[in-house]
C-alpha atoms as one frame of an Amber mdcrd trajectory, in Angstrom:
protein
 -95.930 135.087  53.504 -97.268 131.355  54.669 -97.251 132.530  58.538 -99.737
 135.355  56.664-101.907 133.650  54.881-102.068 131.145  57.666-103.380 133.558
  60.060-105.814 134.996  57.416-107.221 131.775  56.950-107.633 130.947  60.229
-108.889 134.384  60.914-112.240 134.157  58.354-112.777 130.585  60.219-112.900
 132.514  63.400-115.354 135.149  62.046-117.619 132.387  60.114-118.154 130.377
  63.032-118.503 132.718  64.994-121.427 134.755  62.921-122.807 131.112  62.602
-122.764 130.425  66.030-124.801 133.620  66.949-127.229 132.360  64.083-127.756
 129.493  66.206-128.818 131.065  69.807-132.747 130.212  70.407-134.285 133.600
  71.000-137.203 131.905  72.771-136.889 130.017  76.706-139.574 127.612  77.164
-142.174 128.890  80.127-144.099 126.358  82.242-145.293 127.650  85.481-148.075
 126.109  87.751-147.653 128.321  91.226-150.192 129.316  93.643-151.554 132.785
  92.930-153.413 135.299  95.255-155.949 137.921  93.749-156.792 140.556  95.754
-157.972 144.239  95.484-160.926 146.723  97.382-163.267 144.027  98.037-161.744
 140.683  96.746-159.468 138.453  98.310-158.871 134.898  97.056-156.113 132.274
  97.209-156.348 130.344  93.374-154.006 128.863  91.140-152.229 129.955  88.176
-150.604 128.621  85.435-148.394 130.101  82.032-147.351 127.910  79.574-145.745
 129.496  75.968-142.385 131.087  75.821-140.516 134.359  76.527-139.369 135.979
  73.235-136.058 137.100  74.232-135.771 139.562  71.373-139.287 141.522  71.876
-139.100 140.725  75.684-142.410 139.446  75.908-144.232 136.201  76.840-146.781
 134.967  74.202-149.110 131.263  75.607-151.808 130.429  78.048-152.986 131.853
  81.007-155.024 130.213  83.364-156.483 130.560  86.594-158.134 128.863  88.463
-160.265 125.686  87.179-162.385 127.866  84.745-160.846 131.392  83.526-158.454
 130.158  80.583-156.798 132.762  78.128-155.208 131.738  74.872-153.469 133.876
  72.956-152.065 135.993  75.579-148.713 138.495  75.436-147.503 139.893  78.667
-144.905 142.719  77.862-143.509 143.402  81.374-144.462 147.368  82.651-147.280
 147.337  79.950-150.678 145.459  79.184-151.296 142.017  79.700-153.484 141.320
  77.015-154.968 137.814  74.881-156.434 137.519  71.317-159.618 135.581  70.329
-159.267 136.250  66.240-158.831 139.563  65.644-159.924 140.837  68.955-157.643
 141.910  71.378-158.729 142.267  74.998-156.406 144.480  77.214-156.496 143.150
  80.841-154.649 145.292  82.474-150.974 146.441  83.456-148.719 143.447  83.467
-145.518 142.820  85.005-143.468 139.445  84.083-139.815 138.323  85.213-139.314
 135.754  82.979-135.992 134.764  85.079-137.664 134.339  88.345-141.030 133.730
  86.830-142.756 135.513  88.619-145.721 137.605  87.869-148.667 140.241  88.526
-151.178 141.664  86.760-153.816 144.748  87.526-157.632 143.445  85.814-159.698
 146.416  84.553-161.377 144.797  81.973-164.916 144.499  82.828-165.726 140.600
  81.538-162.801 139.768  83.169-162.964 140.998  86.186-166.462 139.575  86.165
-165.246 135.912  85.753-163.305 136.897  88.371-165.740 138.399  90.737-168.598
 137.930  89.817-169.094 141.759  90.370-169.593 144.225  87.884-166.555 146.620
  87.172-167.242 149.957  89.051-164.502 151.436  86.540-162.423 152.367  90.085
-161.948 148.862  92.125-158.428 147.733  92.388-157.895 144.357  91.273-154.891
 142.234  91.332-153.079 138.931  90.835-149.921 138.115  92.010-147.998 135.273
  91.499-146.304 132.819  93.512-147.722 133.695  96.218-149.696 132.143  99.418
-150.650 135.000 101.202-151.945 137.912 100.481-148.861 140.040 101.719-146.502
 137.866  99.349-148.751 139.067  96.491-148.071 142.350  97.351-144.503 142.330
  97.803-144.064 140.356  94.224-146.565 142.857  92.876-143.798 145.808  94.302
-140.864 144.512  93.074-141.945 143.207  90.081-142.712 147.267  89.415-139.499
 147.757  90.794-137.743 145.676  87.805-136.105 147.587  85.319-137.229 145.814
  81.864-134.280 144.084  80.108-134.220 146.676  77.404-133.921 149.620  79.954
-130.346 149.369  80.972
C-alpha cells in the first residue's frame, strides 16, 4: 500500500513537471541576419544587401520584424509566412509584396516583388504588371540566388509533414 502510494506520488510529480516544463519552451527563435542579397528578374540585376531582424514564431511558422535592403528600402512591420506573401504593415495598411519563401533554420530567404511602389524603390521602373522580380538571399551571384530561390520552393513548410 506505501510502495503504491509512493509511485502515485511520484507519478503526479512526473506529470506536473512535465506539463510545466512544456509551459516553459519559448515559441519564438531570435532572427538576426545581415547577408549579401542578389535581386534579379527580366531586366534587373543587382548585387545589394539584406538584412531581417524580429523572430520566427514557431507556433504560426512565420517571421514577424524588419526588412531591409539596401541603404534606403526599410520595411517595418513585416510577416513572411514561407510558400505565401511576404507582406509589412504601416497602421492598418497592409502591403502584399509578393510570394515569400523563409527557412528560418538555414535562414535563408527569397521573395518575388509585384507590388508596384516597391518594385519602384527597387527599380526605379514602373511595374509592367508582367516583369519578374526577385530577391534571393545569401547569395553573391546571381546563379546562387536562383538556386536558394529553387530550393527554398522546394521546402516543405514545417506544418506540411
Amino acid at each position: 500500500m506505501v510502495l503504491l502510494r509512493s509511485l502515485y506520488t511520484i507519478l503526479v510529480i512526473s506529470l506536473f513537471i512535465a506539463l510545466s516544463m512544456t509551459g516553459c519552451t519559448d515559441p519564438y527563435q531570435k532572427i538576426h541576419i545581415d547577408n549579401p542579397a542578389i535581386i534579379y528578374g527580366d531586366k534587373f540585376n543587382q548585387e545589394t544587401r539584406l538584412t531581417l531582424d524580429g523572430h520566427y514564431d514557431k507556433r504560426n511558422y512565420s517571421f514577424i520584424g524588419t526588412l531591409t535592403l539596401g541603404d534606403n528600402i526599410k520595411l517595418e512591420n513585416v510577416m513572411i509566412t514561407n510558400g505565401f506573401s511576404l507582406r509589412f504593415y504601416e497602421g492598418a495598411t497592409r502591403t502584399s509584396i509578393g510570394q515569400g519563401f523563409f527557412d528560418h533554420k538555414s535562414l535563408r530567404l527569397s521573395f518575388e516583388v509585384t507590388d508596384p511602389v516597391i518594385y519602384k524603390l527597387i527599380t526605379s521602373e514602373s511595374y509592367d504588371g508582367a516583369s519578374e522580380l526577385v530577391v534571393s538571399s545569401p547569395a553573391s551571384t546571381i546563379e546562387e540566388a536562383k538556386q536558394v530561390a529553387e530550393e527554398l520552393k522546394q521546402l516543405k513548410a514545417p506544418y506540411e509533414k
